[in-house]
C-alpha positions as CSV (number, residue, x, y, z in Angstrom):
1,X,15.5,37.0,8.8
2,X,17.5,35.9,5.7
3,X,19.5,33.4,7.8
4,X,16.8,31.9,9.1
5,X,14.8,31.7,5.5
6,X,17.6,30.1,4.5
7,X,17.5,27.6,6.5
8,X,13.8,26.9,6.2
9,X,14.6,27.1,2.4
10,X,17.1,24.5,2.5
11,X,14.9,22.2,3.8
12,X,11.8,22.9,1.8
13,X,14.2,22.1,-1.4
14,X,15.2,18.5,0.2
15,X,11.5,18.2,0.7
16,X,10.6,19.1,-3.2
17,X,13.3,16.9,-4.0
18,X,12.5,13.7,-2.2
19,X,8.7,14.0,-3.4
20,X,10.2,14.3,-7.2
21,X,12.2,11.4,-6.8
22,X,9.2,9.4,-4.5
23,X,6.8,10.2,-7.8
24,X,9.3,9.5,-10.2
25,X,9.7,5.9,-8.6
26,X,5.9,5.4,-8.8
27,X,5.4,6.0,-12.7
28,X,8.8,3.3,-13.5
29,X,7.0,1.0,-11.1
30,X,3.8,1.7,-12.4
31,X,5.5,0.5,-16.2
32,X,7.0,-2.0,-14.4
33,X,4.2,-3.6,-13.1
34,X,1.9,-3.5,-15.6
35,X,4.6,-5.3,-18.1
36,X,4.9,-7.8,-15.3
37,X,1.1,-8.5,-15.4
38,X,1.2,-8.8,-19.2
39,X,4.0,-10.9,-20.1
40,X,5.4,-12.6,-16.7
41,X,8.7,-13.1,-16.2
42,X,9.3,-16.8,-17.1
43,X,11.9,-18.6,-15.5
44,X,14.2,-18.8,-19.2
45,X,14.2,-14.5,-18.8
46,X,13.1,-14.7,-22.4
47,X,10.4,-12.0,-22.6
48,X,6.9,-13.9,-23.9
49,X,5.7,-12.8,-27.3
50,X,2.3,-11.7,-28.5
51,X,1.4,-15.0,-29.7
52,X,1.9,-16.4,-25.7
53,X,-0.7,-13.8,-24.7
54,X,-4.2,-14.4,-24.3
55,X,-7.4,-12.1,-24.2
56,X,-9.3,-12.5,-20.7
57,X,-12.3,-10.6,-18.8
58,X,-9.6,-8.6,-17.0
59,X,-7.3,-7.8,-19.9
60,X,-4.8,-9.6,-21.7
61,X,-2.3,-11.8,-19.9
62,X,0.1,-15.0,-20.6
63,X,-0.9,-17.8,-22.2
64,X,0.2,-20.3,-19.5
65,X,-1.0,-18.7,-17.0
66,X,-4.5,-19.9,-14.8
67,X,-7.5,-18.1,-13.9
68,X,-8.9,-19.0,-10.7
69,X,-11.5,-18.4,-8.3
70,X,-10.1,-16.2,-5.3
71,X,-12.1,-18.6,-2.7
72,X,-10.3,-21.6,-5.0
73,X,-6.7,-20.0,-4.3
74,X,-7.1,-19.0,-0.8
75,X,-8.1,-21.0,2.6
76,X,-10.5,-18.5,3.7
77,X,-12.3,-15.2,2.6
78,X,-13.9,-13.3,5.3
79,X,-15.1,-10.3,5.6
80,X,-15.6,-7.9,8.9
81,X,-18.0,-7.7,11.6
82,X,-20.1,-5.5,10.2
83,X,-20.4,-3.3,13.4
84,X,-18.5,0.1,15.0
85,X,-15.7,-1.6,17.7
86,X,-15.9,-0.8,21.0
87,X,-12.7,1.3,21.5
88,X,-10.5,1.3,24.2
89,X,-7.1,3.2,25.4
90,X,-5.1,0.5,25.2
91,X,-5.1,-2.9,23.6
92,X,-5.2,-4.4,20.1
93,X,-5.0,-1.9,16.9
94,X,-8.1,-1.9,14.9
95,X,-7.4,-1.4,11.0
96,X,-9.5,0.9,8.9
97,X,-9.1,1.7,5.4
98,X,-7.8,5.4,5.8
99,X,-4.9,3.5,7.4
100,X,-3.9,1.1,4.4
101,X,-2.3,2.8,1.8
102,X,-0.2,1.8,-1.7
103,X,0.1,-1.8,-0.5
104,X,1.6,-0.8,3.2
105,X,-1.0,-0.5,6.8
106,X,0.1,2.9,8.9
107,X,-0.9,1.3,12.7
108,X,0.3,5.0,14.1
109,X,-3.5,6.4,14.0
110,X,-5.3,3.1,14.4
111,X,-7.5,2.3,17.4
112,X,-7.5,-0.4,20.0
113,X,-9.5,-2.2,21.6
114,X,-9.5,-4.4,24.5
115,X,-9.2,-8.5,25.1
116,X,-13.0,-8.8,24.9
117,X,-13.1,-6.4,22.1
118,X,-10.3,-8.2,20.0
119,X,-12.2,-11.5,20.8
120,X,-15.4,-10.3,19.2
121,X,-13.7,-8.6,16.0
122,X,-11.8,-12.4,15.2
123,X,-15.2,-14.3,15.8
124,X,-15.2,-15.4,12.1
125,X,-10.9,-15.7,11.7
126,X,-8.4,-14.2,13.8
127,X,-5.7,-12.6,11.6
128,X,-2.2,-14.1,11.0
129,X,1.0,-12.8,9.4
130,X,0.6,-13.6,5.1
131,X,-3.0,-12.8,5.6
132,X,-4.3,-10.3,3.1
133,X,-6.3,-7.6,4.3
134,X,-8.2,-5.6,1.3
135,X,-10.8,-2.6,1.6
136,X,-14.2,-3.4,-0.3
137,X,-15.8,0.3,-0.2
138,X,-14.6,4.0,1.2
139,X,-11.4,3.3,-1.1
140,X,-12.0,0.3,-3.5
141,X,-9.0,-1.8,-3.7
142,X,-6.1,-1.0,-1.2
143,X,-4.5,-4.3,0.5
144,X,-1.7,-5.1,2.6
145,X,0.0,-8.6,3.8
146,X,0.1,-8.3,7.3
147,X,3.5,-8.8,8.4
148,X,5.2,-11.0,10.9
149,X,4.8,-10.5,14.8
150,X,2.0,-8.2,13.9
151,X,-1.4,-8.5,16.0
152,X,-4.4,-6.8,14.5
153,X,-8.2,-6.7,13.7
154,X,-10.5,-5.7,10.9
155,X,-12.2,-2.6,11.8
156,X,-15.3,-2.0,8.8
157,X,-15.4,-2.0,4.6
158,X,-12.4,-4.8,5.2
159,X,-12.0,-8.1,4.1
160,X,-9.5,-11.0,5.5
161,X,-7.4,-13.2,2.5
162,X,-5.6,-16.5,3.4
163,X,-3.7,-17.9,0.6
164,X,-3.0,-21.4,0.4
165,X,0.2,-22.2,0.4
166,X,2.2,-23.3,-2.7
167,X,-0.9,-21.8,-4.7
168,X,-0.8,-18.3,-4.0
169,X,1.6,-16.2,-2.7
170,X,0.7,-13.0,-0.5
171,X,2.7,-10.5,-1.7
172,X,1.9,-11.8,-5.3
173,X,-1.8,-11.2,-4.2
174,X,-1.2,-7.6,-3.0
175,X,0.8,-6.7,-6.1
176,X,-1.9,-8.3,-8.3
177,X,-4.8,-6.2,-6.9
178,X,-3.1,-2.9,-7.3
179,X,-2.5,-3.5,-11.5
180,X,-4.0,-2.2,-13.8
181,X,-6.7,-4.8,-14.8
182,X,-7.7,-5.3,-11.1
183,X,-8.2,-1.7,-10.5
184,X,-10.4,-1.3,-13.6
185,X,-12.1,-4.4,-13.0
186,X,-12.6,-3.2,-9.1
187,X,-14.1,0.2,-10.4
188,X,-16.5,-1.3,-12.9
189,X,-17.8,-4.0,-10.2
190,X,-18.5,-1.1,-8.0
191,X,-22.2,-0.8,-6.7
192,X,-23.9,2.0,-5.0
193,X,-24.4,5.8,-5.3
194,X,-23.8,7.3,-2.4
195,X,-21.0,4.8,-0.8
196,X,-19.6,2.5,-3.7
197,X,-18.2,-0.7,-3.2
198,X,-17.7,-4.2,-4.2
199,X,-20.3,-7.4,-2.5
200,X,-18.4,-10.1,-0.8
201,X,-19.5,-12.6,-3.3
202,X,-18.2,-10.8,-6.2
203,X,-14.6,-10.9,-4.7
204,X,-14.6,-14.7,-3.4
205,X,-16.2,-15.2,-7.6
206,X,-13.4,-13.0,-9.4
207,X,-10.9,-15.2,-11.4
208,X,-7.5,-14.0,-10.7
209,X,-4.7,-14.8,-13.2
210,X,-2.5,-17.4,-11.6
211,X,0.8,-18.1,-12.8
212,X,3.3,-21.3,-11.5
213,X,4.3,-20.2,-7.4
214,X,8.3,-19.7,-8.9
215,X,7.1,-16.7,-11.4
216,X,5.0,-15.5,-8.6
217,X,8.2,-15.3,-6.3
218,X,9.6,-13.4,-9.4
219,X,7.0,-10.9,-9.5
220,X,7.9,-10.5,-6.1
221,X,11.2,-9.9,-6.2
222,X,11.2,-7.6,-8.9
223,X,8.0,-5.5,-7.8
224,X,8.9,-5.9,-4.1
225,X,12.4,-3.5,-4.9
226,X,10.4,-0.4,-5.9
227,X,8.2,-0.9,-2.3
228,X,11.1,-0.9,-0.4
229,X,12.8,1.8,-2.5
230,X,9.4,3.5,-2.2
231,X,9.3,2.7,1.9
232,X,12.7,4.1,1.9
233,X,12.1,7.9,0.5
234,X,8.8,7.9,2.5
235,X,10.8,7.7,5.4
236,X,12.8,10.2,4.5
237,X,10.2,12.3,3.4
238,X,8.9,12.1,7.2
239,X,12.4,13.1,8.8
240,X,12.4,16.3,7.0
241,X,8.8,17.0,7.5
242,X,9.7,16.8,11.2
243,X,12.8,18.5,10.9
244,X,11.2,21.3,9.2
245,X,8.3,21.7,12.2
246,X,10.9,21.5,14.6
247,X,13.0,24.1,13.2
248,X,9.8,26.6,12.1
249,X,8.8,26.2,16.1
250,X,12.5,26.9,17.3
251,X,13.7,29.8,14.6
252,X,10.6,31.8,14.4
253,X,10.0,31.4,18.6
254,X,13.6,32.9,18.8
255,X,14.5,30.0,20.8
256,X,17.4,29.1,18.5
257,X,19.1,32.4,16.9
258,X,21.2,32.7,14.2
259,X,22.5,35.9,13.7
260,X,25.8,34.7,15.5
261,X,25.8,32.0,13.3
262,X,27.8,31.1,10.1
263,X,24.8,30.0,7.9
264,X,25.2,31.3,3.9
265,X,22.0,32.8,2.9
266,X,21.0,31.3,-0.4
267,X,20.9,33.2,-3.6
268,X,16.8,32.9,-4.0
269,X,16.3,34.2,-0.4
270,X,18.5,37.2,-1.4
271,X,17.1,37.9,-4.8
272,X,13.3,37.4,-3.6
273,X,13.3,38.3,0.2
């Protein structure tokens, strides 16, 4: 019994241990990010002063930087068919909002539909990769950049981004709408009681702080190393999840045994078991 607490134990402490370092990478990108927003990251790597900062409806941001209309900045904003897909065994995924989470979509869950039923959910813009998708109600605010060789369509509460090139840059967009200014500014343009959310118009109207495309590709870079870091210790945090039900199933059935086996028996399991 000790042996296989143990064991159990051991893997319950990677698991603590992978969350503490998964939150602790949150809260320095967190800091990170909202720096970024406030004072760029000009091309001379000079850090702007106060006097290069200016007051907006959003908060305060640099100086030199634009604000624009999103439907000025992007191609297109569309939002979804506002109906319930027809869904099918096979097929296309259909993206929801419980799916897209801290910037990333999880497909594993979603949907599908079929040909016909694809066809009908792209009548107003068939997705491409560097479209942003973002959730307008049931959350407020989660996006994604949908990714190359990826096929996909809006299921509801979603709306469809298309950047123009050399203006806006995707992942800039994504990393923009999960600051701090955009989130406050998303919760007080929230409307409704029982299902809040935010009107189509009020998103292609919102001025978004625009800097030049290379400081956008600077945000990026910077911001884009905590989401892969971030990426990185979710994965892991999903191998030991796994690895944990797998062994749970196979100790406690007896189907693996470990008395014959060398395993030390840690010093909590002893002192509390």
């Amino acid at each position: 019994q000790r042996k296989i607490a143990s064991v159990l134990y051991t893997v319950d402490q990677a698991i603590q241990k992978t969350k503490e370092i998964k939150t602790q990478t949150q809260r320095v990108r967190d800091g990170v990010r909202q720096d970024v927003f406030l004072y760029g990251i000009p091309e001379s790597g000079t850090e702007r002063t106060e006097d290069e900062i200016k007051e907006t409806y959003l908060g305060a941001v640099p100086e030199d930087w634009e604000l624009r209309r999103t439907d000025e900045v992007c191609s297109h904003v569309v939002d979804c068919p506002h109906s319930t897909p027809d869904y099918s065994d096979e097929g296309t995924p259909v993206v929801r909002t419980s799916e897209i989470e801290n910037g990333r979509y999880y497909p594993e869950d979603s949907p599908r539909v079929d040909e016909e039923g694809y066809q009908k959910r792209i009548s107003r813009l068939e997705p491409e990769p560097g479209d942003v998708v973002f959730t307008r109600e049931a959350p407020i605010g989660e996006s994604f950049k949908i990714p190359d060789g990826m096929k996909l369509c809006l299921g509801q509460r979603l709306m469809q981004l298309r950047p123009k090139e050399g203006v806006l840059d995707s992942d800039y967009l994504v990393e923009l709408l999960y600051s701090d200014m955009m989130q406050s500014w998303f919760e007080r343009s929230a409307r409704g009681s029982t299902s809040t959310h935010v009107n189509v118009g009020d998103i292609e109207s919102m001025e978004i702080p625009i800097p030049p495309i290379e400081e956008q590709n600077r945000i990026v870079d910077v911001l884009g190393g905590f989401r892969e870091q971030l990426d990185s210790e979710r994965d892991i945090l999903n191998r030991y999840e796994r690895l944990k039900q797998g062994l749970m199933q196979d100790l406690l059935s007896g189907e693996i045994r470990t008395h014959d086996k060398d395993i030390e028996v840690v010093d909590d399991v002893l002192q509390y078991g």
